[in-house]
C-alpha positions, 0 to 999 in steps of 0.5 A, spaced: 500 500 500 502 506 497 502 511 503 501 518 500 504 525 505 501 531 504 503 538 505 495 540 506 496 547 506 502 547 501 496 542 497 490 547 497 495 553 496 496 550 489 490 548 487 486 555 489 490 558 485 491 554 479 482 552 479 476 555 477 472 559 481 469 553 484 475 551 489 478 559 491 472 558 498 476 551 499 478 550 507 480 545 510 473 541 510 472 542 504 479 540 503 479 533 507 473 532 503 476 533 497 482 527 499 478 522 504 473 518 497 480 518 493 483 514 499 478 509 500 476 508 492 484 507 491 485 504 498 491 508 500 494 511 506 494 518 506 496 522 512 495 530 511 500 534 515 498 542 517 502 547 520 500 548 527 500 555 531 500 552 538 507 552 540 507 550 546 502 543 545 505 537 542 505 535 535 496 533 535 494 527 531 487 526 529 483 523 524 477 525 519 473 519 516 479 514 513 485 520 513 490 521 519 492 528 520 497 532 523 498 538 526 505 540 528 507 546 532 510 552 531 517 550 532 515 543 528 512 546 521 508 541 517 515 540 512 518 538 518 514 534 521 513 530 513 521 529 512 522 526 519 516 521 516 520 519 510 526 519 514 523 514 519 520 509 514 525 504 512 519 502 506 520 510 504 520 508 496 512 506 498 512 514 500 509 519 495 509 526 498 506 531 495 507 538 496 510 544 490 515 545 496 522 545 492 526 544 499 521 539 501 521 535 496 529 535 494 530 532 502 524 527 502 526 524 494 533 524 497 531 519 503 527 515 497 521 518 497 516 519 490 514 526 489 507 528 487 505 535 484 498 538 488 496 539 481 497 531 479 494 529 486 488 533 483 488 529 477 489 522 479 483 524 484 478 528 479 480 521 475 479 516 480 472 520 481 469 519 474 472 511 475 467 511 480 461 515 477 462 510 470 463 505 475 456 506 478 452 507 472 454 501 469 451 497 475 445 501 475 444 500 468 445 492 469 441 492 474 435 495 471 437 490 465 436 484 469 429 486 471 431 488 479 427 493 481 428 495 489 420 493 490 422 485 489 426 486 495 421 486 499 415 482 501 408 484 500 404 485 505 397 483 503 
């Protein structure tokens, strides 16, 4: 399993500014939205790392739907605290990092780690979405084919 790291404001900084209207409001639900159906349709690990500002608080780990997120401390920023993953894994070359951060990237790709753009996350998503809208359609229409409307389910009470 591909385990993908990203540099969620870094991410959404990007795809404001490359996107139409439609993302310029993104925040950071809408953002984990965005990203928690893709880790389930291609059943990745994601963790999505965000800069904190709580310097005295510890790094904090939650989690929203399928997704582990992170939020480091003002003296740990999210790239830090994303190098310091890389760097601890000994499967690093299952790790993709994504992030338009050319430091970041230069320091995971030398520990082994792939790098991903947030504009091609963003096409492997609009991507694996359309998959998974052609794939339902393609169900529906079987099922209608078939003859199994939902009624036939359920018995009739007379």
């Amino acid at each position: 399993m591909n385990k993908y790291l990203i540099d969620a404001y870094n991410v959404m900084h990007e795809w404001r500014s490359r996107c139409k209207v439609s993302c310029q409001l993104l925040d950071v639900r809408s953002f984990l939205d965005i990203i928690s159906p893709f880790a389930d349709y291609r059943s990745e690990k994601i963790i999505v790392v965000f800069d904190g500002d709580h310097a005295d608080a510890p790094s904090i780990k939650a989690r929203y739907r399928n997704l582990e997120i992170i939020f480091s401390t003002n003296e740990a920023s999210a790239d830090s605290v994303i190098e310091k993953i890389v760097q601890e894994k000994q499967d690093s070359d299952s790790i993709t990092v994504v992030t338009s951060d050319q430091i970041e990237s230069d320091s995971a790709a030398s520990s082994g780690a792939r790098i991903m753009s947030p504009l091609s996350l963003w096409e492997i998503i609009e991507s694996s979405r359309k998959d998974l809208d052609n794939a339902i359609t393609r169900t529906r229409r079987s099922s209608r084919k078939k003859g199994f409307p939902i009624g036939d389910m359920f018995e009739q009470n007379s």
